[in-house]
C-alpha positions, 0 to 999 in steps of 0.5 A: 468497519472502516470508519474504526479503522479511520479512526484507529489510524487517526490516533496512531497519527497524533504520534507521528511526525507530520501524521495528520498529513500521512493519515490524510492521504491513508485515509483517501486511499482508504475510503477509495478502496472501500467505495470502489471495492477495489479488493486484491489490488496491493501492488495498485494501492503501495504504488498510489500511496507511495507516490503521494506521499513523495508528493507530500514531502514525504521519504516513503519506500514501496516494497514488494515481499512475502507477508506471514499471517495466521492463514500462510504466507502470501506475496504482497507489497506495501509501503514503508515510512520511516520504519513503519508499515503502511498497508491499505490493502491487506484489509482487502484480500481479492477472490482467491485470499483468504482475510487475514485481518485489517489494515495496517497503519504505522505497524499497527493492526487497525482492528485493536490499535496493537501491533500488526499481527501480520510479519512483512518480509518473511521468506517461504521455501518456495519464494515469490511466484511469478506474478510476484518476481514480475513485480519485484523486478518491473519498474512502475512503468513496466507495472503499468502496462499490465494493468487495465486501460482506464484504471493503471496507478497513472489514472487513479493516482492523480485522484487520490492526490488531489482529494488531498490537496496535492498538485500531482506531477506528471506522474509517469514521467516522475515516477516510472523509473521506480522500482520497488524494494524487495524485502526476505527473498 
């Protein structure tokens, strides 16, 4: 399953501009969720994306919203780049999701190499839920604090950039005033 992936997102990259480099950090990040089964984790993944490709040179976006699938509506967040979605994590539902297809690179669904199936930024009647509006609001810093001694986006982060030969900053110092952007609510 994940080396069709890779090499979906491979193709698709061929067609961006600079996309051997934005393939480059998607598919570390990747790998890294597949070998470490770090499932359920969208607001982890968006957030270590997000900050290498700011690394890169990139103008990335991290946002938080409602995606529509087949299976329902369900809170996530992912990372936009120059209109285009990037999302490892959705191919990665944790326990209580439901699979709701694979990931995503440049909008496209990694399965077919056809559009993502998948409607970012929708709205349901009832709205985020509370771990959702936590963060929508919290900067990256806040987000931090919840998350597990040892494994917060500060740890893991510096990882994924330097399998991809990108120096990382302090990060939290960079980039822990970044709140996400929020999309249909």
């Amino acid at each position: 399953m994940i080396q069709s992936w890779l090499h979906q997102a491979e193709q698709a990259a061929k067609t961006l501009p600079n996309g051997k480099r934005v393939y480059q950090a998607y598919a570390v990040l990747l790998n890294f969720v597949w070998e470490n089964d770090w499932t359920g984790a969208c607001h982890d993944t968006s957030a270590a994306l997000y900050m290498v490709l700011a690394e890169m040179g990139f103008t990335p976006q991290i946002v938080v919203g409602e995606v529509k699938a087949a299976a329902g509506i369900f809170d996530h967040s992912w990372v936009e780049l120059d209109g285009k979605i990037f999302d490892v994590a959705v191919g990665f539902p944790g326990e209580d999701g439901q699979h709701v297809g694979p990931s995503v690179f440049a909008s496209l669904n990694l399965d077919t190499g056809g559009p993502t199936e998948l409607h970012y930024g929708v709205r349901s009647p009832s709205g985020l839920d509370d771990i959702g509006r936590f963060v929508s609001t919290a900067n990256l810093e806040q987000y931090s604090t919840a998350q597990p001694v040892g494994s917060t986006i500060w740890d893991i982060t510096p990882h994924v950039g330097a399998a991809c030969g990108v120096n990382m900053p302090d990060l939290r110092s960079k980039y822990g005033k970044v709140t996400r952007v929020v999309r249909g609510q």
